[in-house]
C-alpha positions in Angstrom: 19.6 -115.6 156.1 18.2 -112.6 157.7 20.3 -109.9 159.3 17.1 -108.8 161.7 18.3 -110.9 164.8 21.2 -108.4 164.9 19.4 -105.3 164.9 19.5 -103.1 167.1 15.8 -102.1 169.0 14.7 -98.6 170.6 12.0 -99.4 173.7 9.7 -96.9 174.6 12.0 -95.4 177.9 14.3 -94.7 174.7 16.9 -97.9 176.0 18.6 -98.9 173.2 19.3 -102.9 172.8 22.1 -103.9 170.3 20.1 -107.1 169.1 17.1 -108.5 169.5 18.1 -111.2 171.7 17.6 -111.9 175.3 18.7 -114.4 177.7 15.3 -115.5 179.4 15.3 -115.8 183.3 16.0 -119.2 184.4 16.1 -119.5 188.3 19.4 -121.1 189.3 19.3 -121.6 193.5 22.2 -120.5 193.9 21.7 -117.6 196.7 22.8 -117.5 200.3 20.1 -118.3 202.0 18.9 -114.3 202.4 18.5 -114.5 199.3 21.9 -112.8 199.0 24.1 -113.1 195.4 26.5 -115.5 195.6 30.1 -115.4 193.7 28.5 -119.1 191.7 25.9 -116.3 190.8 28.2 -113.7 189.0 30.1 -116.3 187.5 27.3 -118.0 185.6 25.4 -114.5 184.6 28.7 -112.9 183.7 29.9 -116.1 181.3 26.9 -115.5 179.4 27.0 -112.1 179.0 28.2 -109.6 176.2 26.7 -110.9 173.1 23.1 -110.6 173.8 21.7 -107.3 173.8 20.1 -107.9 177.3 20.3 -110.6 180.2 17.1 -111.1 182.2 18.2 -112.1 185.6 15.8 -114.7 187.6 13.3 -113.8 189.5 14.1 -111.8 193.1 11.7 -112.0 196.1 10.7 -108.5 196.9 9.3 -109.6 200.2 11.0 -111.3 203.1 8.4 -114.6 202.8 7.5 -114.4 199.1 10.5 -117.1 198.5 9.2 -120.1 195.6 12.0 -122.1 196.0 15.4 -123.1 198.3 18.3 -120.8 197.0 16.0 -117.8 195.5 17.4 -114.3 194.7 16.6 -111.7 197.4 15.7 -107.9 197.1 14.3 -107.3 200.1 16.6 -105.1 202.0 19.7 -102.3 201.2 22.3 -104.6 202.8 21.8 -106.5 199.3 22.5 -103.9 197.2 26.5 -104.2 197.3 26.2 -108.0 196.4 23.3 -106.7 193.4 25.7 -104.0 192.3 28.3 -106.8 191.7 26.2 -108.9 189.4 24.8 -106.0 187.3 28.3 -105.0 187.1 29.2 -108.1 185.9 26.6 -108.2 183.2 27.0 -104.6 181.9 30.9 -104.8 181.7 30.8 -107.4 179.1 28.2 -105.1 177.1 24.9 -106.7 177.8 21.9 -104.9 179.8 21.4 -105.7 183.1 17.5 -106.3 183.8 16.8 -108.1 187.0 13.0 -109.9 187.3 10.7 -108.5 190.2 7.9 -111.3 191.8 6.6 -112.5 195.1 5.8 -116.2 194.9 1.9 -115.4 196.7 0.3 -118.6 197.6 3.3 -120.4 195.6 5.6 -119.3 198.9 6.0 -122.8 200.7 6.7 -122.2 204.1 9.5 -124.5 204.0 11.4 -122.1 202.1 9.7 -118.7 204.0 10.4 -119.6 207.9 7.4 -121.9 208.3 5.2 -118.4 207.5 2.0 -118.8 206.1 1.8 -117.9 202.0 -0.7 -114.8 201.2 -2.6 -113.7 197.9 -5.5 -112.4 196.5 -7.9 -115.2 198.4 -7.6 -118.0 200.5 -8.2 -120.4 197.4 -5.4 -123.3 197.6 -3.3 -124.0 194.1 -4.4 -126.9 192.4 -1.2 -129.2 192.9 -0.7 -131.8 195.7 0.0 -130.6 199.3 -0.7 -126.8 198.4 -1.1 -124.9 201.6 -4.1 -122.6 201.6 -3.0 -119.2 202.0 -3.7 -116.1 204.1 -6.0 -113.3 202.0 -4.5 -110.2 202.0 -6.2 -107.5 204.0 -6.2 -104.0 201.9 -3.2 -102.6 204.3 -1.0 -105.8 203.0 -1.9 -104.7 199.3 -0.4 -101.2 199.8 2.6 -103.0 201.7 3.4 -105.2 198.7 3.0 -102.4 196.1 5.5 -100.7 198.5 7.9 -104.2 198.2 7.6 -103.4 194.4 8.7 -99.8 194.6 11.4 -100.2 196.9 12.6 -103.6 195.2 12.7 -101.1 192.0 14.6 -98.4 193.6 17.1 -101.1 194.8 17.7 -102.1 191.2 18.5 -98.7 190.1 21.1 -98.2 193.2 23.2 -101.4 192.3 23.2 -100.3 188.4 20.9 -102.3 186.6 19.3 -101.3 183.4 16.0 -102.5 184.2 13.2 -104.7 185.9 10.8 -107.0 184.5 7.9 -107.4 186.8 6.8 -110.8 186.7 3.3 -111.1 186.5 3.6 -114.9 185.1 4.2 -118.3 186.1 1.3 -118.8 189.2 2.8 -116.4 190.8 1.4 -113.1 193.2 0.3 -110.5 190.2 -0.7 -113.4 188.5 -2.9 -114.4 191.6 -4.6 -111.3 191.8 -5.7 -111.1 188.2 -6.9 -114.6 188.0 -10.2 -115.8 188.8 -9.2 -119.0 190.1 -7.2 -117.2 193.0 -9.2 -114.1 193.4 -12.6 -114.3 194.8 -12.7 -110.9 196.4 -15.6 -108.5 195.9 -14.1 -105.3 197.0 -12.0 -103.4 194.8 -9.1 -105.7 194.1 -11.6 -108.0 192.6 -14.6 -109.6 191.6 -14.9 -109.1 187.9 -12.4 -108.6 185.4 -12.0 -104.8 185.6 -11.2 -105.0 189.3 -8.8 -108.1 189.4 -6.7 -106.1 186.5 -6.3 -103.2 189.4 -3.3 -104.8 191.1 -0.8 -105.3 188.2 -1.6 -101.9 187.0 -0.9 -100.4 189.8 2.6 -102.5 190.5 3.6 -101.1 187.3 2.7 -97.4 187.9 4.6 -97.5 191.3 7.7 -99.0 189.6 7.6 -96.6 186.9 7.1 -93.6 189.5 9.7 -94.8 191.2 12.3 -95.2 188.5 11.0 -91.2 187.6 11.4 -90.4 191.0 15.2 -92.0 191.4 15.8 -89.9 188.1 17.1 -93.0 186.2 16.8 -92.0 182.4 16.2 -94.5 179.9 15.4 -97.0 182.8 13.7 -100.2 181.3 10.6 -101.6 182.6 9.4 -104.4 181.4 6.2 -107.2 182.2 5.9 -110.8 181.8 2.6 -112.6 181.7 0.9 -116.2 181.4 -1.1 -116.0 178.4 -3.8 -118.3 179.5 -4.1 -121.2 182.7 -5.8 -124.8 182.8 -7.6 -123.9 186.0 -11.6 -123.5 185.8 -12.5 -120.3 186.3 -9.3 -119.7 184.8 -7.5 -117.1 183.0 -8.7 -116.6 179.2 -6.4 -115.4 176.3 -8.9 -112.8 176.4 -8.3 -111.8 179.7 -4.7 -111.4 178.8 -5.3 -109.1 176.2 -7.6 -107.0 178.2 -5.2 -106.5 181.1 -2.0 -106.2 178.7 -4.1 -103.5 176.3 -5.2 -101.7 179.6 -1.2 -101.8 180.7 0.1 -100.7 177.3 -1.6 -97.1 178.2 1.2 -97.0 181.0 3.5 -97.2 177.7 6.1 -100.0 179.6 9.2 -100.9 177.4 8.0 -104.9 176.6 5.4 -107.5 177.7 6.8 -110.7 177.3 4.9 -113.6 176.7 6.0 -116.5 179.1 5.3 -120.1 177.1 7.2 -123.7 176.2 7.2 -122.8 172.6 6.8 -119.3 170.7 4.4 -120.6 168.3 2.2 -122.2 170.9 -2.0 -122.5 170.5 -4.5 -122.6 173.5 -3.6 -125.0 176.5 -7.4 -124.3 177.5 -9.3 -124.7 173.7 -7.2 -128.2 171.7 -9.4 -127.8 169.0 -8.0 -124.1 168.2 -5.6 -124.1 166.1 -4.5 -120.7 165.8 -1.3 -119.7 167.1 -1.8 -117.1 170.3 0.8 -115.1 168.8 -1.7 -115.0 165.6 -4.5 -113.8 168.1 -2.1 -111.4 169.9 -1.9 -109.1 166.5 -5.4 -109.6 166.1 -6.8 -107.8 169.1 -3.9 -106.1 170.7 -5.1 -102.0 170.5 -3.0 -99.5 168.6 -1.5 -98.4 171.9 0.0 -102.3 172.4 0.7 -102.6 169.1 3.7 -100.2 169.7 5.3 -102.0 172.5 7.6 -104.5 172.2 6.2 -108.2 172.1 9.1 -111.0 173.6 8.9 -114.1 172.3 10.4 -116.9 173.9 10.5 -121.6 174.1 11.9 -123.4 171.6 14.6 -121.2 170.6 17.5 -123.3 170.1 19.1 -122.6 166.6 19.8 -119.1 165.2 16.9 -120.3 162.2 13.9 -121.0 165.3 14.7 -117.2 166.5 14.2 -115.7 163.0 11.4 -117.6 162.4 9.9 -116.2 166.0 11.4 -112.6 164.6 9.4 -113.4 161.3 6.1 -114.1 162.7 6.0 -111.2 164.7 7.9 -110.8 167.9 10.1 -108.0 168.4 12.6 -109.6 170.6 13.6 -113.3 171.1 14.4 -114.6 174.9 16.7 -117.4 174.6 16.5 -119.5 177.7 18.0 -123.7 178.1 20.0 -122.7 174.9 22.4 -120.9 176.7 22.7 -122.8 179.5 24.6 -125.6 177.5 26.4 -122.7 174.8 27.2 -119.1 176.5 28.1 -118.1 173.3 24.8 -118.9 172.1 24.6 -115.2 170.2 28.6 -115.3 169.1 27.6 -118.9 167.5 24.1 -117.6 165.7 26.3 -114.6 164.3 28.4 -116.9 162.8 26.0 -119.1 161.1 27.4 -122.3 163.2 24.9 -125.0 164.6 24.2 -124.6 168.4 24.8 -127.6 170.5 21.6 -128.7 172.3 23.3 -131.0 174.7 26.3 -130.4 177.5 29.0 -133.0 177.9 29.0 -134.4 181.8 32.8 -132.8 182.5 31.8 -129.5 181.5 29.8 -128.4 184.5 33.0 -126.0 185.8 34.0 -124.6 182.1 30.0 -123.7 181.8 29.7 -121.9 185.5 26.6 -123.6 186.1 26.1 -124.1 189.6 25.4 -127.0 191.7 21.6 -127.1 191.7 21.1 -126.0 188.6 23.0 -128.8 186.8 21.2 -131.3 188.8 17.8 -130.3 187.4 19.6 -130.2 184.1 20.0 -133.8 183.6 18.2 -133.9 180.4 20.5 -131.9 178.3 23.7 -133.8 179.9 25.4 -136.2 178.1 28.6 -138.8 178.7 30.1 -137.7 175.2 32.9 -140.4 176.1 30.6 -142.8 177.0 28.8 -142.0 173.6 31.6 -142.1 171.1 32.7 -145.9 173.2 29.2 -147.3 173.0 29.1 -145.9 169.4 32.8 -147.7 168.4 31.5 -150.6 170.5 28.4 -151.2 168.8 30.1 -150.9 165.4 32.5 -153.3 166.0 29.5 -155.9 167.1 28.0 -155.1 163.6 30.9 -156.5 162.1 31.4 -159.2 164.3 30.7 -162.7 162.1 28.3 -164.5 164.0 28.8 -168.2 163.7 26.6 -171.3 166.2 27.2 -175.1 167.4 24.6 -176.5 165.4 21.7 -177.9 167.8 18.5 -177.1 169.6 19.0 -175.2 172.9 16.1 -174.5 175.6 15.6 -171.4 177.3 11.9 -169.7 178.3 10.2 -166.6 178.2 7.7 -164.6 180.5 3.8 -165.3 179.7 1.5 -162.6 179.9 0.6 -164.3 183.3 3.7 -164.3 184.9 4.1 -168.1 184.1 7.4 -169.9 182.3 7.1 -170.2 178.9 9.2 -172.9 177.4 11.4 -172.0 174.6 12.9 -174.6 172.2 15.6 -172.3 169.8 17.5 -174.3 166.8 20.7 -173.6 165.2 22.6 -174.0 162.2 26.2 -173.5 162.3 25.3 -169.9 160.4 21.2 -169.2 161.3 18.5 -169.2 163.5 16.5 -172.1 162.0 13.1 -172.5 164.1 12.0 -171.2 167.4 9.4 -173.2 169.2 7.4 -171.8 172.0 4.9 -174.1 174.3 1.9 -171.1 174.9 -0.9 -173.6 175.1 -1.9 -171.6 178.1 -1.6 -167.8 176.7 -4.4 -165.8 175.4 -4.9 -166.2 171.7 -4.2 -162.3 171.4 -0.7 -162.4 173.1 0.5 -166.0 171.2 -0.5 -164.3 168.3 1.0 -160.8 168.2 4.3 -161.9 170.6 5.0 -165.8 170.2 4.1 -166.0 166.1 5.4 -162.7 164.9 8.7 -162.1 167.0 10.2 -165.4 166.0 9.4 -164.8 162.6 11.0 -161.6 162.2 13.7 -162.7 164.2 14.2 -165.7 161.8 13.5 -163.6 159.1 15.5 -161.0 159.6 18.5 -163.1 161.8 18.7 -160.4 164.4 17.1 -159.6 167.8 16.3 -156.0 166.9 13.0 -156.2 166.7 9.9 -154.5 167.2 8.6 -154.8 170.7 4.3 -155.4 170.4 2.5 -152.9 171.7 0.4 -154.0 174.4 3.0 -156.8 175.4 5.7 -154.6 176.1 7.0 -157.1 179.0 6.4 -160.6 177.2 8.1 -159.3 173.7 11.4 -158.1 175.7 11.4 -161.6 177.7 10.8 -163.8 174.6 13.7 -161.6 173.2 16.0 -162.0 176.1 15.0 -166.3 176.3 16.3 -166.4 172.3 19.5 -164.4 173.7 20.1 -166.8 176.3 19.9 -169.8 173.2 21.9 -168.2 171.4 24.7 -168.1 174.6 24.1 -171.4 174.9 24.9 -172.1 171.2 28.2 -170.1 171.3 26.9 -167.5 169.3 26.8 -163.7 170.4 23.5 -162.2 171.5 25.4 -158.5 171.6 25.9 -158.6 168.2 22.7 -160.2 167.0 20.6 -157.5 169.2 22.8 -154.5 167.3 22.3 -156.5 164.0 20.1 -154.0 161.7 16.8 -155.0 160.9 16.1 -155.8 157.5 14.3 -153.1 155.4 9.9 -153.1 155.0 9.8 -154.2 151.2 6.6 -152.3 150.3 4.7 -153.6 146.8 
């Protein structure tokens, strides 16, 4: 087991990290509506802080209508700072850096969230998902403005404490906007070819780095997250990417990181490529990129998946739904134990995870009660000794057609002995696949777990449930026969 999770890193503003883990920004809703930190907020950042080297917290609107969502983090005015200071305060006192994500939501700003206002970005070119609202280009004076938001959303960060800001040029969002061709159609400076639509991230990340020089914070981390590629047509390439991320690595930022469902993903936009992006990242990423540090982040949920990300290449791992269902996600990887991928349904309070959060969590929640009763219950059925009143008992089943099918089910005072079906009027394909095989693997294998046919999904599970209701009818118990293990493929 390798010891380089537990490294410690120096970034190029000299920042030292203690590992090589992050906890990845995960928006949680929880902010007053201003976009003000909440208490719910300092709870759940500062129960997961400590181990990890860094804490990345979720994205904060930099601009008053640049909102993406109900319950989004604000930096838009000094009355936040107090609330700010209290969260980074929370993060750093447990030993973790405090880096707090940057963004405006461009035409991803819903005016449901932003006051009924109008979205911005690069061009009036709607987002390619249902009801997107076409938004309001930005005339050159809103383009200083916003680089403005940037700078004085940075110099916020460094007045409440944090150690850092991540500029989030992923995700569909406003930087991403302006460097992609699918949302930039302008032909003055700010875009129309490649070289232009890079201009406005660069110069985001110059005014947060003069700003941080200006506010004489030493050692002050900035850091950049980008989509490597997008689905839309004109879209941006992985080529793209690594033009505008080589051309940013001359401004010598502490990290990119690289925002993706899994580390070791390949192209979304070319299937037939099947070479990891990571792989092509190494490949043409210029001597000046090669020595910044690379993020690598989805799929991380064992202490094994973040060597092997360490292994192929990244620098740092971010750690994201991991850590929403184990805090002590770093602590646990130290220690060798296995990480639990799941949370149990009463442990919303013990994990300060707040209201909206845990509702869009619903996937990695579990009844472990309800589990371990279903589990004794269905053990006990296996054992229960299934016994009939001899006799032949009707029931029926669903056609393919909607009709009644007729079902004639015998018994033995110990078996299944025949099931007879009357599917004079079903399609040769459906009485063969559903009304010949089922009953003979049912009889076969005296049990109702069997394999539903593909492509008869509905007539398989009512032919299944009609034998059930024979198998009531001959005192028997369909529970147990529908838990009763199939018997084992006898290959020759």
């Amino acid at each position: 087991m390798s010891n380089k999770l537990f490294e410690e890193i120096k970034l190029e503003s000299g920042s030292i990290l203690k590992n090589r883990i992050m906890m990845a920004p995960m928006t949680i809703q929880a902010a007053y509506f201003d976009g003000t930190v909440t208490q719910k907020m300092i709870d759940y950042y500062a129960h997961r802080s400590g181990e990890a080297g860094a804490i990345i917290v979720e994205s904060s609107f930099v601009e008053d209508k640049g909102r993406g969502f109900a319950g989004a983090l604000g930096n838009t005015k000094d009355s936040q700072v107090k609330e700010l200071r209290k969260l980074a305060s929370a993060i750093k006192e447990k030993g973790s850096k405090a880096i707090l994500q940057i963004y405006h939501a461009g035409r991803m700003a819903a005016p449901e969230f932003n006051g009924g206002a109008a979205p911005i970005s690069a061009s009036p070119v709607a987002a390619l998902r249902p009801d997107a609202v076409t938004p309001r280009q930005m005339m050159p004076v809103d383009i200083d403005n916003m680089i403005q938001c940037f700078t004085d959303a940075t110099r916020r960060a460094i007045e409440a404490g944090f150690d850092g800001v991540e500029i989030h040029g992923a995700n569909t969002y406003l930087i991403q906007q302006f460097f992609s061709p699918h949302s930039n159609r302008r032909e003055d400076k700010w875009g129309g070819n490649l070289e232009a639509r890079a201009k406005f991230p660069e110069a985001v990340m110059r005014a947060v780095q003069e700003e941080a020089k200006k506010q004489q914070a030493e050692q002050f981390i900035v850091g950049y997250r980008f989509s490597p590629e997008e689905i839309e047509e004109p879209g941006i390439t992985f080529e793209d990417t690594m033009y505008l991320l080589n051309r940013l690595a001359k401004l010598k930022p502490d990290y990119f990181h690289i925002s993706m469902g899994n580390w070791n993903r390949t192209s979304i936009r070319d299937k037939e490529d099947s070479q990891t992006l990571l792989k092509k990242y190494t490949e043409q990423q210029s001597e000046e990129l090669a020595q910044i540090a690379l993020i690598g982040v989805g799929g991380i949920g064992q202490r094994s998946d973040a060597e092997a990300a360490l292994e192929a290449g990244y620098d740092l791992v971010a750690v994201g739904k991991a850590f929403l269902v184990e805090p002590n996600w770093v602590g646990k990887a130290a220690a060798g134990k296995e990480i639990k991928n799941f949370a149990d349904i009463n442990e919303q309070d013990l994990l300060h995870v707040p209201e909206p959060l845990w509702d869009v969590m619903d996937f990695m929640i579990r009844d472990v009660q309800a589990d371990e009763e279903k589990y004794e219950y269905l053990k006990a059925l296996q054992n229960v000794k299934i016994t009939f009143n001899p006799g032949t008992y009707e029931a029926s089943a669903e056609g393919h057609d909607g009709s009644d099918i007729p079902i004639k089910v015998t018994f033995s005072d110990t078996k299944i002995v025949a099931i007879e079906l009357d599917k004079q009027e079903q399609t040769d394909a459906v009485a063969t696949s559903v009304f010949k095989r089922l009953p003979e693997e049912i009889i076969d294998g005296q049990t109702l777990q069997v394999d539903i046919i593909s492509g008869a999904t509905v007539t398989s599970r009512s032919l299944i449930d009609g034998v059930a209701d024979a198998v009531e009818k001959a005192g028997g118990n369909s529970d147990a026969l529908r838990v009763r293990p199939k018997a084992a493929v006898q290959w020759s």
